[in-house]
DSSP file (Angstrom, degrees, kcal/mol; ACC not computed):
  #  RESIDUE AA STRUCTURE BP1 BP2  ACC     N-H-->O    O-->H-N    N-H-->O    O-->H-N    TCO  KAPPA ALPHA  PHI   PSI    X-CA   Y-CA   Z-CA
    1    1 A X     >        0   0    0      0, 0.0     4,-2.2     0, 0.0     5,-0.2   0.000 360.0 360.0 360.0 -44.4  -66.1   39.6    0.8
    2    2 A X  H  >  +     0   0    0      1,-0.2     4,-4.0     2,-0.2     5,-0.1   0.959 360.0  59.4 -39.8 -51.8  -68.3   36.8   -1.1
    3    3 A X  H  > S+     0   0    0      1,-0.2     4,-7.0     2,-0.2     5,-0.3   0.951 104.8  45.4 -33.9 -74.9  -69.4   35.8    2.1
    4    4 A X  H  > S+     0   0    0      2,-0.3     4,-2.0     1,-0.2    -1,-0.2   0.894 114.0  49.3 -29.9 -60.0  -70.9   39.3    3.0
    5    5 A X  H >X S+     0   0    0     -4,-2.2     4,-2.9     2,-0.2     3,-0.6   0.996 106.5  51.8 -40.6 -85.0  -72.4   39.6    0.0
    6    6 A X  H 3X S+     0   0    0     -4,-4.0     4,-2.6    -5,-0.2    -2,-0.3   0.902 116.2  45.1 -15.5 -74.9  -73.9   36.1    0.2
    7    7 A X  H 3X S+     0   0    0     -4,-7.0     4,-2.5     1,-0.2     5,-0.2   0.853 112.8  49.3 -62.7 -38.1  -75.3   37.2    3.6
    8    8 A X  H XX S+     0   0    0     -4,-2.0     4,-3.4    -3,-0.6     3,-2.8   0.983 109.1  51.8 -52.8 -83.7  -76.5   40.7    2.4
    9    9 A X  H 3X S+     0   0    0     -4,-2.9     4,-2.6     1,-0.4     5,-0.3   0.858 114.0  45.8 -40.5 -41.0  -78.4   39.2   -0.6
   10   10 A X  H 3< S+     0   0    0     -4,-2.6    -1,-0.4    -5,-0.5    -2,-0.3   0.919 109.7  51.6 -78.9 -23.2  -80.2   36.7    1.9
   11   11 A X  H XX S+     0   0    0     -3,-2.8     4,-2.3    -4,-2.5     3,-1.4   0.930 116.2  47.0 -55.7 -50.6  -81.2   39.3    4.6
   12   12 A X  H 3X S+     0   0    0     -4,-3.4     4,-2.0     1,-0.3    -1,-0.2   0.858 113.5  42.2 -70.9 -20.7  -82.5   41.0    1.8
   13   13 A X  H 3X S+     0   0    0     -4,-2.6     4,-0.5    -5,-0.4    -1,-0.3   0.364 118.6  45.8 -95.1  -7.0  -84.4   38.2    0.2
   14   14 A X  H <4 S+     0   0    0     -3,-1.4     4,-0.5    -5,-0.3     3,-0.3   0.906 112.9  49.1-109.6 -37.1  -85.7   37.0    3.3
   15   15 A X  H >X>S+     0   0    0     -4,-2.3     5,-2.8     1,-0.3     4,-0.7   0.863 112.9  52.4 -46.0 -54.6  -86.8   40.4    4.7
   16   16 A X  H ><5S+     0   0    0     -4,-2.0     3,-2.6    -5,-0.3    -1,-0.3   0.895 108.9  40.2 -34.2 -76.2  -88.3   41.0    1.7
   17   17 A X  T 3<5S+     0   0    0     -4,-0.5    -1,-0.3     1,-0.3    -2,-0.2   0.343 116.2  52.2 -83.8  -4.6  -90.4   38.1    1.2
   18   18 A X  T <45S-     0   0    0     -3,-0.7    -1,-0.3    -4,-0.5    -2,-0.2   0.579 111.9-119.6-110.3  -6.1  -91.5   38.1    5.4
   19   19 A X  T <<5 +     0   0    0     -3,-2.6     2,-1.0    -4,-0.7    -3,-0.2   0.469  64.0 152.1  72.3  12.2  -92.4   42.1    4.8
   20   20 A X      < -     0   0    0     -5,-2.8    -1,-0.1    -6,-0.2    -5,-0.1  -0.578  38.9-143.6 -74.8  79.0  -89.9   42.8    7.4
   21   21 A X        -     0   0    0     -2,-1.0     2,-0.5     1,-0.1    -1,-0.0  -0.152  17.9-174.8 -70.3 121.7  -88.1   46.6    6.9
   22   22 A X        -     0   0    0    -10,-0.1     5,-0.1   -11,-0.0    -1,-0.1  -0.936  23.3-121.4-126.0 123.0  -85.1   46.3    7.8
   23   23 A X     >  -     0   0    0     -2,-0.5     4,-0.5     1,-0.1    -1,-0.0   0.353   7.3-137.2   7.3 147.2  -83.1   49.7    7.7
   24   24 A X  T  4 S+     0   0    0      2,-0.1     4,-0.2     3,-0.1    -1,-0.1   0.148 115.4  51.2 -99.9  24.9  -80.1   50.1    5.4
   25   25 A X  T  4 S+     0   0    0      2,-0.1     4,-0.2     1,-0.1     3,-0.2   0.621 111.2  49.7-105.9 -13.3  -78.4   51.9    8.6
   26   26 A X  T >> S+     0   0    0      2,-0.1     3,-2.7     1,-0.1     4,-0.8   0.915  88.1 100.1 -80.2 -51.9  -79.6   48.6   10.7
   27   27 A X  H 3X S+     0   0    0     -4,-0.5     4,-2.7     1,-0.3    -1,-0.1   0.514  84.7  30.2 -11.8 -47.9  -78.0   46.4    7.9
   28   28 A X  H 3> S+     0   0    0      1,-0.2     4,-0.9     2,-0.2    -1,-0.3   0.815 110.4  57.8-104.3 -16.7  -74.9   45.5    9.6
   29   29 A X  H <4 S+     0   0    0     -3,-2.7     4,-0.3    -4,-0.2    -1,-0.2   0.790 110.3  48.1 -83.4  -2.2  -75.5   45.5   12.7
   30   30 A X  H >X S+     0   0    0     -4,-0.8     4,-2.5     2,-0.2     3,-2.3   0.926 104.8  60.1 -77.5 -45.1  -78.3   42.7   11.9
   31   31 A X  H >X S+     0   0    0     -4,-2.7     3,-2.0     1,-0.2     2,-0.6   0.879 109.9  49.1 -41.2-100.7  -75.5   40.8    9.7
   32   32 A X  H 3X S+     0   0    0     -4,-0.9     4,-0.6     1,-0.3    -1,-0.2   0.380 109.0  45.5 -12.3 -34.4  -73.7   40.7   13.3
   33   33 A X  H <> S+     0   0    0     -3,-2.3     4,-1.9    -2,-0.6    -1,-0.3   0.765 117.5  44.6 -96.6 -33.7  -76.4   39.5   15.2
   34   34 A X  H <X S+     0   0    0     -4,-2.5     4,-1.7    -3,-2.0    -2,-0.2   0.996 114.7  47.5 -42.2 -70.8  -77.1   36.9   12.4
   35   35 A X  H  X S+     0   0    0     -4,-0.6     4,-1.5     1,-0.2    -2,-0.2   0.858 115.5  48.9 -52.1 -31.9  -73.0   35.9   12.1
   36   36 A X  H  X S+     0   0    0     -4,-0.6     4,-2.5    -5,-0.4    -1,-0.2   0.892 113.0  50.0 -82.1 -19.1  -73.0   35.7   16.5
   37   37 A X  H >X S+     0   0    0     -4,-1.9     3,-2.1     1,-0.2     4,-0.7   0.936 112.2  45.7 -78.6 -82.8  -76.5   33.3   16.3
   38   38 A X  H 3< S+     0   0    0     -4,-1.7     4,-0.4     1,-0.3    -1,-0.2   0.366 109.2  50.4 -98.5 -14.4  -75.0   31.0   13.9
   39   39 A X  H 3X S+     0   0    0     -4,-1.5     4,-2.8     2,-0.2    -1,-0.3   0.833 113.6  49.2 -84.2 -44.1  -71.5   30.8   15.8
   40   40 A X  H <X S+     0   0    0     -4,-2.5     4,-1.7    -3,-2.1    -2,-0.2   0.729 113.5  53.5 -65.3  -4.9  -73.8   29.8   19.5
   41   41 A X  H  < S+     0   0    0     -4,-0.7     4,-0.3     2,-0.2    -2,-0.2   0.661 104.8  47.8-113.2  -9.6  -75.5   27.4   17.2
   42   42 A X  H >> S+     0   0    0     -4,-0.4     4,-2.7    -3,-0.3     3,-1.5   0.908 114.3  49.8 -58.8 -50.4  -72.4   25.7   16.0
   43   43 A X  H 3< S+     0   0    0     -4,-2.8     4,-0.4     1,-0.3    -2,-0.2   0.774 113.3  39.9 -52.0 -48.7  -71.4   25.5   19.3
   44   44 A X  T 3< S+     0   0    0     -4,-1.7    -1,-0.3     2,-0.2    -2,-0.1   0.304 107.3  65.1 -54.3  -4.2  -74.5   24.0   20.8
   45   45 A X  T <4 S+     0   0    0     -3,-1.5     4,-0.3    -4,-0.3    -2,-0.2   0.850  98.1  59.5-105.0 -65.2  -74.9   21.8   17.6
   46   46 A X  S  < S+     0   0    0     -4,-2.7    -2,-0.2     2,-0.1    -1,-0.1   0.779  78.8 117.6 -50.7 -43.0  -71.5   20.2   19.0
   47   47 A X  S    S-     0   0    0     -4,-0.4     2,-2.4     1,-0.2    -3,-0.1   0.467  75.0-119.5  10.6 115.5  -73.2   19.2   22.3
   48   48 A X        +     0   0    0      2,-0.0    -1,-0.2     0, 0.0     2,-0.2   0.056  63.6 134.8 -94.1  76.0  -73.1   15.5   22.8
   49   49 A X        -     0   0    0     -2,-2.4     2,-0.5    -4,-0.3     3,-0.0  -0.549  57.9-109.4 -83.8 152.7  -76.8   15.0   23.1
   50   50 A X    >   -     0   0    0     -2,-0.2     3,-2.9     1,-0.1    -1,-0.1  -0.743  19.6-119.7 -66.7 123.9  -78.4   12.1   21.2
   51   51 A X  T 3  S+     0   0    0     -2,-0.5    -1,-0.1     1,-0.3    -2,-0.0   0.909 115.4  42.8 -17.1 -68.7  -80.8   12.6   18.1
   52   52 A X  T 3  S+     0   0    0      1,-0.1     2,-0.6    -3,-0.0    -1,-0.3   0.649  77.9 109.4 -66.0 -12.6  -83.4   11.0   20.1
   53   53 A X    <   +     0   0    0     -3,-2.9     2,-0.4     2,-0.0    -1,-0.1  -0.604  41.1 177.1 -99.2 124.2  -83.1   12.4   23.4
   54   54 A X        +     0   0    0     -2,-0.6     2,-0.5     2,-0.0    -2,-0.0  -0.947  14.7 153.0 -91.1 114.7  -86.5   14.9   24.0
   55   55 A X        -     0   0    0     -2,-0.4     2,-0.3    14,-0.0    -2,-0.0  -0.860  29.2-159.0-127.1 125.3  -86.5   16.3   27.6
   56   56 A X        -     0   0    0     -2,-0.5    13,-0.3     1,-0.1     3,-0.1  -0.742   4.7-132.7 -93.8 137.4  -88.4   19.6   27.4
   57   57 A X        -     0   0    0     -2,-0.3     2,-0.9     1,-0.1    12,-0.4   0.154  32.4 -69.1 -64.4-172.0  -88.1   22.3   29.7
   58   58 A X        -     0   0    0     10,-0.2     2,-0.9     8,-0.0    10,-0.2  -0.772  36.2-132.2 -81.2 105.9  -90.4   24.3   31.5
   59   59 A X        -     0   0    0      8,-1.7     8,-0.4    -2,-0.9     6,-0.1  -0.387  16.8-172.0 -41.9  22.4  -92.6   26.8   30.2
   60   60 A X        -     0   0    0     -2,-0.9     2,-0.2     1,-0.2     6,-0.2   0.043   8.5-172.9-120.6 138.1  -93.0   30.2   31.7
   61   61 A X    >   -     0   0    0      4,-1.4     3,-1.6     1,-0.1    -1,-0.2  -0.786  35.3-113.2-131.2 167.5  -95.7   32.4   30.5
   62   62 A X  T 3  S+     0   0    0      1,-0.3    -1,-0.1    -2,-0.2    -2,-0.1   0.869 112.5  61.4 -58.6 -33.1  -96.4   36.1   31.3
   63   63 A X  T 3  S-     0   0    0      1,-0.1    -1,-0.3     2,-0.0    -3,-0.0   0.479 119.3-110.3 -75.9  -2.0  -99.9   35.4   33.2
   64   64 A X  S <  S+     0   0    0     -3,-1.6    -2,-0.1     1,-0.3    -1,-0.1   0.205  78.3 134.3 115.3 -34.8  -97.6   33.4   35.7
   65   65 A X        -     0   0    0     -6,-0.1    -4,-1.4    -5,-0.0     2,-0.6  -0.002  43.5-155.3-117.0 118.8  -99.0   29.8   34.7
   66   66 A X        -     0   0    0     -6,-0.2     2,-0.6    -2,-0.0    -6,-0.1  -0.906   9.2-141.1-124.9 113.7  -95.6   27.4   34.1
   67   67 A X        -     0   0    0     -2,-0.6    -8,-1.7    -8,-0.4     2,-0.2  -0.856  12.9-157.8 -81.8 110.4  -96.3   24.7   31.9
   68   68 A X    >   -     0   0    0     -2,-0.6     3,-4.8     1,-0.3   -10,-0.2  -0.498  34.0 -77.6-129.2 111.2  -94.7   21.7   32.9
   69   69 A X  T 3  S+     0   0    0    -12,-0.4    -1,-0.3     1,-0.3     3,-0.1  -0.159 123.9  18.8 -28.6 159.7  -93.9   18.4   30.2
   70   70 A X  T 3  S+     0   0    0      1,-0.2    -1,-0.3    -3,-0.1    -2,-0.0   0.072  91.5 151.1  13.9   7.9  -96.6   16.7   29.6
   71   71 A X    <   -     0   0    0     -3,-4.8    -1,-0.2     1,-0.1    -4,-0.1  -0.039  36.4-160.0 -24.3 142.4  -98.8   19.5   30.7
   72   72 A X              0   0    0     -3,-0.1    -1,-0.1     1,-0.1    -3,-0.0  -0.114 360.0 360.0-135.0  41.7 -101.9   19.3   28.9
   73   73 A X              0   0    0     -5,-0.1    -1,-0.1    -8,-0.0    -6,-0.1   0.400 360.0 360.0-115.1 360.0 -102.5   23.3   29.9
């Protein structure tokens, strides 16, 4: 239940402070979406990439245009 709380008080404190209304009928189902991001981001976290290794993907933008590493578009 601390936990909840905890999360509550910081949805509110960050909403707040970005001007972002968030609903109190939205409330939990944003706490959900929050609690399921941070569980894919443990997971990827775990990954065994190196600190240093950059390879960036590919860009795709609406007008069509894919911007490519070291694209300078």
């Amino acid at each position: 239940m601390k936990t909840e709380e905890t999360q509550l008080q910081h949805l509110l404190a960050l909403s707040t402070e970005m001007g972002l209304e968030i609903k109190e009928e939205w409330t939990a189902g944003v706490l959900t979406h929050l609690q399921n991001a941070k569980r894919m981001a443990d997971i990827l976290y775990q990954a065994p990439i190196a600190n240093n290794d950059l390879a960036l993907a590919n860009v795709f933008r609406p007008d069509g245009l894919v911007v490519s590493e070291g694209s300078k578009k």
